[in-house]
C-alpha positions as CSV (number, residue, x, y, z in Angstrom):
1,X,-23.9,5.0,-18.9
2,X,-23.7,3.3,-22.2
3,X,-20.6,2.2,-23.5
4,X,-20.3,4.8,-26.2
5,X,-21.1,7.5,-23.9
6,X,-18.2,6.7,-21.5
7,X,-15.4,6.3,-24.8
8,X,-17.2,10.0,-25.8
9,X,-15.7,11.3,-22.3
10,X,-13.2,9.1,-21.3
11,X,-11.6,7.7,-24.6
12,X,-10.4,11.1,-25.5
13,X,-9.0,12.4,-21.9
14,X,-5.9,13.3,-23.8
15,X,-3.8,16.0,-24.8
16,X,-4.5,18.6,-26.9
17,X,-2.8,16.8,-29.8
18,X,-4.8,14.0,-29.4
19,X,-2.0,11.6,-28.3
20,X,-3.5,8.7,-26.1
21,X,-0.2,7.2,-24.9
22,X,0.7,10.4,-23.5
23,X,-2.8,11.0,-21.8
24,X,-1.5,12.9,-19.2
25,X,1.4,14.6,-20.2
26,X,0.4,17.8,-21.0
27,X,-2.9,17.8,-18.8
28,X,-2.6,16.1,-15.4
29,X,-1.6,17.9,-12.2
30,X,-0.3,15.6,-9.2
31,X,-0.2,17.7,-6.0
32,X,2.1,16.4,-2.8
33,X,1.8,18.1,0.6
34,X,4.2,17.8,3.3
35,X,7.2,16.7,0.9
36,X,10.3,15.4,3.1
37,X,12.5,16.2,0.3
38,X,12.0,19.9,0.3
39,X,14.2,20.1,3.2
40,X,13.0,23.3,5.0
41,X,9.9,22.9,7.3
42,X,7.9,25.8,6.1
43,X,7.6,24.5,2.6
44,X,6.3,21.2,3.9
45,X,3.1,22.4,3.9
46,X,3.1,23.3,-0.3
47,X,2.1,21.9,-2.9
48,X,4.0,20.7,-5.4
49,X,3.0,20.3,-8.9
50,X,4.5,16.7,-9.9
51,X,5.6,16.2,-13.3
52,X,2.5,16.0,-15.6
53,X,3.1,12.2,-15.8
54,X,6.1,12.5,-18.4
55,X,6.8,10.0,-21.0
56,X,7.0,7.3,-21.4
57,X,3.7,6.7,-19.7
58,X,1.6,3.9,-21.1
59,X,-2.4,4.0,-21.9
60,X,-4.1,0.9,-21.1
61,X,-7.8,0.1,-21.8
62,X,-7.8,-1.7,-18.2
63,X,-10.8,-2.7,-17.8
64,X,-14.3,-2.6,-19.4
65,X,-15.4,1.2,-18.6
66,X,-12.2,2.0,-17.8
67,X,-8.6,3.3,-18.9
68,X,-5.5,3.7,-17.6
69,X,-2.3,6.3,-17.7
70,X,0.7,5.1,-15.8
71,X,3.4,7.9,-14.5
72,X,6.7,8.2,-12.6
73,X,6.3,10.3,-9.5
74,X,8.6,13.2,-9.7
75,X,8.5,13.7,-5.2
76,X,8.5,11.4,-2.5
77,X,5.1,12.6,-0.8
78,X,1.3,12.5,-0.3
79,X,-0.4,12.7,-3.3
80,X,-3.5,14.7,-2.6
81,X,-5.4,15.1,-6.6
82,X,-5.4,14.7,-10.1
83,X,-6.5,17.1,-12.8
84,X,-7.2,16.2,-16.1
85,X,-9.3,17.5,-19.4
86,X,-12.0,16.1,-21.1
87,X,-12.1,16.5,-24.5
88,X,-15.6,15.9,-26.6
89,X,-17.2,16.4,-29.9
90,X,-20.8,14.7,-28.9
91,X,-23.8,17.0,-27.6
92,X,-23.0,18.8,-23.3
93,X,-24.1,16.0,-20.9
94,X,-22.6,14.7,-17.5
95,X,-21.6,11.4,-15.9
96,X,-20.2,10.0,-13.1
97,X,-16.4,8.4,-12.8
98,X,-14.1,7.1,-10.3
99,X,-10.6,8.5,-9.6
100,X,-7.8,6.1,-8.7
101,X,-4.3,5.8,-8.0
102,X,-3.1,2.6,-8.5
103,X,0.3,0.6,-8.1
104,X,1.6,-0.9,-11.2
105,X,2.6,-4.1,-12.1
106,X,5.8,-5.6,-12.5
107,X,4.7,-5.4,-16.0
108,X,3.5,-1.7,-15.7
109,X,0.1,-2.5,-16.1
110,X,-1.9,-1.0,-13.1
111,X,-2.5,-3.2,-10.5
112,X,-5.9,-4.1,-8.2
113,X,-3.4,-2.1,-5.2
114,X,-5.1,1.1,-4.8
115,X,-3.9,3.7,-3.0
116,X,-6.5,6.1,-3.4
117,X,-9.5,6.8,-4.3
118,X,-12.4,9.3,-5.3
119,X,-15.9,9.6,-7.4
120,X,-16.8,13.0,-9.2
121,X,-19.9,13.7,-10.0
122,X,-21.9,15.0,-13.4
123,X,-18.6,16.0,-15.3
124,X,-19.8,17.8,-17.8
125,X,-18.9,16.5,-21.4
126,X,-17.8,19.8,-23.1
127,X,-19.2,21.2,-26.7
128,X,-16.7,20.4,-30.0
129,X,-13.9,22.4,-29.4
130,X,-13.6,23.0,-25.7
131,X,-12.5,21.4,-22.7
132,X,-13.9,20.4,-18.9
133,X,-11.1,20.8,-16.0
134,X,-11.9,17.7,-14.0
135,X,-9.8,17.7,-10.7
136,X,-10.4,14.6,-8.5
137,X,-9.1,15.6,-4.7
138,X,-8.5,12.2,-2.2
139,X,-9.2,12.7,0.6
140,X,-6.7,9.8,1.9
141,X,-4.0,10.8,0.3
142,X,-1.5,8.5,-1.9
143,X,2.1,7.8,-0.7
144,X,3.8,7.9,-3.1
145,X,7.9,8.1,-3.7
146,X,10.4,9.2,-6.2
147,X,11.3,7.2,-9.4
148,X,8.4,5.0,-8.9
149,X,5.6,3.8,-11.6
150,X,1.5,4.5,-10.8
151,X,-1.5,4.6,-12.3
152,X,-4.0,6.8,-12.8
153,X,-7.1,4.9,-13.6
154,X,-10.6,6.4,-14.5
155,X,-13.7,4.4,-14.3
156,X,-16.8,5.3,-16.0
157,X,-19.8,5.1,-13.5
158,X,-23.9,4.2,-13.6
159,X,-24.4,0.1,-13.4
160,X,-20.6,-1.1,-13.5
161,X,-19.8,-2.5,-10.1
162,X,-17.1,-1.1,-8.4
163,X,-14.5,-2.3,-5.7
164,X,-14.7,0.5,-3.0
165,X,-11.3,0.6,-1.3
166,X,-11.3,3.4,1.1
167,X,-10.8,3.6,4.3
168,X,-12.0,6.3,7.4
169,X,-9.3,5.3,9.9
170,X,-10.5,8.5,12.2
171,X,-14.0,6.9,12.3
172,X,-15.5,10.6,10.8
173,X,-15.2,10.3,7.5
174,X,-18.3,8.4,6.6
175,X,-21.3,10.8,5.6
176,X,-24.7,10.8,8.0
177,X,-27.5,8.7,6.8
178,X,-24.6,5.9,6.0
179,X,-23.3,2.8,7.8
180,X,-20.5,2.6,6.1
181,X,-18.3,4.8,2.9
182,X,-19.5,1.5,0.5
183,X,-22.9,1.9,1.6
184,X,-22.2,5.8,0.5
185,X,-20.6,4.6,-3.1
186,X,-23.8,2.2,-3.9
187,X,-26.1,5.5,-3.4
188,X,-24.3,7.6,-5.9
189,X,-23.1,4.9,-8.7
190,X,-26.3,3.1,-8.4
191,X,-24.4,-0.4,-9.2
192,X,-23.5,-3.2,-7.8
193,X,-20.6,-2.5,-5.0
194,X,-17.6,-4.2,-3.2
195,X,-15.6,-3.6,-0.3
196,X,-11.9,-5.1,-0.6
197,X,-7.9,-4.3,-0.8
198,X,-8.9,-1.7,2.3
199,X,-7.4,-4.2,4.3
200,X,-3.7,-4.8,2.7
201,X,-0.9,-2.4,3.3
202,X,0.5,-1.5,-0.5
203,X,4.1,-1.1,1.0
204,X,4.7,-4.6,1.2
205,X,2.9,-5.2,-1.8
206,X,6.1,-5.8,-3.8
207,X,7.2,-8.5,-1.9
208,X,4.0,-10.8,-1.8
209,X,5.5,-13.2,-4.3
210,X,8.2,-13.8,-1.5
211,X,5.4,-15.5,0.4
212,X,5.3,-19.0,1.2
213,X,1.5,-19.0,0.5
214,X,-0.7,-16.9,-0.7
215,X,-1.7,-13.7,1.8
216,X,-5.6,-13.5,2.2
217,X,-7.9,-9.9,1.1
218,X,-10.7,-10.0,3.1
219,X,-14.1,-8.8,1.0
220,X,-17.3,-8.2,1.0
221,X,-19.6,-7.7,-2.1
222,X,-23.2,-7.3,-3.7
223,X,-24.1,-10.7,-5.4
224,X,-23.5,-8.6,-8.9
225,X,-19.8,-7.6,-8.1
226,X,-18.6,-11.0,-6.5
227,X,-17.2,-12.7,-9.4
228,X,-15.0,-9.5,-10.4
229,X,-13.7,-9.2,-7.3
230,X,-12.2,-12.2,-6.7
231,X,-11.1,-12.2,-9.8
232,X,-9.1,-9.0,-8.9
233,X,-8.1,-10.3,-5.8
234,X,-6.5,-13.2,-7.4
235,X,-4.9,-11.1,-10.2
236,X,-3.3,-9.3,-7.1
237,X,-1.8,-12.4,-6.1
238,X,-4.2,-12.5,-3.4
239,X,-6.7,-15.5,-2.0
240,X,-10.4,-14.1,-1.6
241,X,-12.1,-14.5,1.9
242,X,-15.7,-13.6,1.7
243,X,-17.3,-11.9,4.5
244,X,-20.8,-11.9,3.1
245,X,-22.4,-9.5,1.3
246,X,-22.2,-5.1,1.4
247,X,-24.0,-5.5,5.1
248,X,-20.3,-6.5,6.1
249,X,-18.7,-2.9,5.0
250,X,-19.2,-1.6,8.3
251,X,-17.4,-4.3,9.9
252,X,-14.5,-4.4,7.3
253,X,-14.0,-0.7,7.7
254,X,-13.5,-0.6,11.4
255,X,-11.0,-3.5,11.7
256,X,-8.7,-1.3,9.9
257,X,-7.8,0.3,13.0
258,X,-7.1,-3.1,14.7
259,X,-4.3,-3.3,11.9
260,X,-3.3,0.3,12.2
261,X,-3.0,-0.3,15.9
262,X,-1.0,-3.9,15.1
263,X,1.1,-2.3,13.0
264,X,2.1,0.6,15.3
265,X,3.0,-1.5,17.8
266,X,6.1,-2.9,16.6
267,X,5.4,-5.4,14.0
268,X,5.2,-3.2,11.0
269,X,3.0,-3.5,7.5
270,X,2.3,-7.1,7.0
271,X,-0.1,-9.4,5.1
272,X,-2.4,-11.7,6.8
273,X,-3.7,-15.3,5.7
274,X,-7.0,-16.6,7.1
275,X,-7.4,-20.0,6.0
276,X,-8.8,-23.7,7.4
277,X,-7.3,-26.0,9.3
278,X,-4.5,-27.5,6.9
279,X,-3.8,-24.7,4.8
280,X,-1.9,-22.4,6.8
């Protein structure tokens, strides 16, 4: 995807007046199922339409390929999609894009923390005049509570490595033909990939410059994507421990159950530092 390509669909996801700081505000949908605050237990299973990322949300051009809307969830909940509209005036085609929701920075910039995330395939890039629905569904959810900042960020696909994120905790989430969900990513963006920041629990995220040293992110990249990684990784306040190359997914994804189980059994969310002798 060239670069003008991308700005002809993603540049202008914005409201119908045009207004780029307020991407989302008159387009986006944020659904949460199973909200605790609804009180009654047969409307925990709804959905609840969250806000359309009210102002004063901020637009940032986050990263090459990619922009950003930041919002204030509206519900303490899971959030389970985004929709937005794609506005166009260049000739019907279709691309690829990733979907995340991201934690933002003290700064309220969007952070490398992602708590979910999703590709969708051959959006089509509407005629002058009209608009394409995009809805990106998670399938691992976002937590996400009431009063606090996120971002939505959108990444235009085809050659620009990505950082692949997800997890399949359940061990059946991972299509057939696949050793791992990186392994899946690589086959339908065709780029350079990364596994990382599957392994850091985003509630404790907020207190990682309490630390006395710097928490490790395990990762695990193709040769292409290695230097933007760790660069993420340290933007997230993070120190980078390589586990090789994309071979290692498979072995990345699985120990997230060791911390699930960890976790469960009494110590909590926590960060981890792996590190040689002397610099513990």
């Amino acid at each position: 995807m060239e670069r003008d390509q991308f700005e002809n669909l993603t540049r202008r996801l914005a409201d119908r007046g045009g207004n780029r700081r307020t991407l989302l505000r008159l387009t986006a949908v944020l659904a949460l199922p199973g909200l605790h605050a609804l009180g009654v237990p047969a409307a925990r299973a709804a959905e609840v339409a969250d806000a359309r990322c009210p102002a004063p949300g901020d637009f940032h051009a986050y990263e090459k390929n990619s922009l950003a809307q930041t919002f204030k969830a509206q519900h303490t909940g899971r959030l389970t999609r985004a929709t937005v509209y794609a506005i166009s005036t260049s000739t019907p085609d279709s691309d690829d894009f990733q979907f995340e929701i991201r934690k933002t920075t003290r700064k309220g910039k969007p952070s490398a923390i992602v708590l979910a995330s999703t590709i969708v395939n051959n959006i089509v890039r509407p005629s002058p005049g009209l608009t394409t629905e995009v809805t990106a569904n998670f399938a691992l959810p976002a937590r996400v509570k009431k009063g606090n900042w996120y971002a939505l960020v959108i990444t235009g696909l085809d050659g620009v490595p990505v950082v692949d994120a997800t997890n399949d905790p359940r061990g059946d989430a991972t299509p057939d033909g696949f050793d791992s969900l990186a392994s899946y990513v690589k086959s339908i963006t065709g780029g350079p990939v990364a596994k990382s920041f599957n392994l850091n629990f985003a509630r404790v995220y907020d207190r990682i410059d309490e630390q006395r040293v710097r928490p490790s992110n395990l990762f695990c990249a193709d040769e292409e994507a290695r230097e933007v990684t760790e660069r993420l990784i340290r933007d997230a306040a993070f120190d980078p421990v390589s586990a090789g190359d994309l071979s290692a997914a498979p072995l990345l994804e699985a120990h997230v159950r060791l911390m699930f189980t960890v976790n469960q059994a009494g110590l909590g969310p926590f960060f981890y530092r792996i590190a040689p002798p002397g610099d513990l």
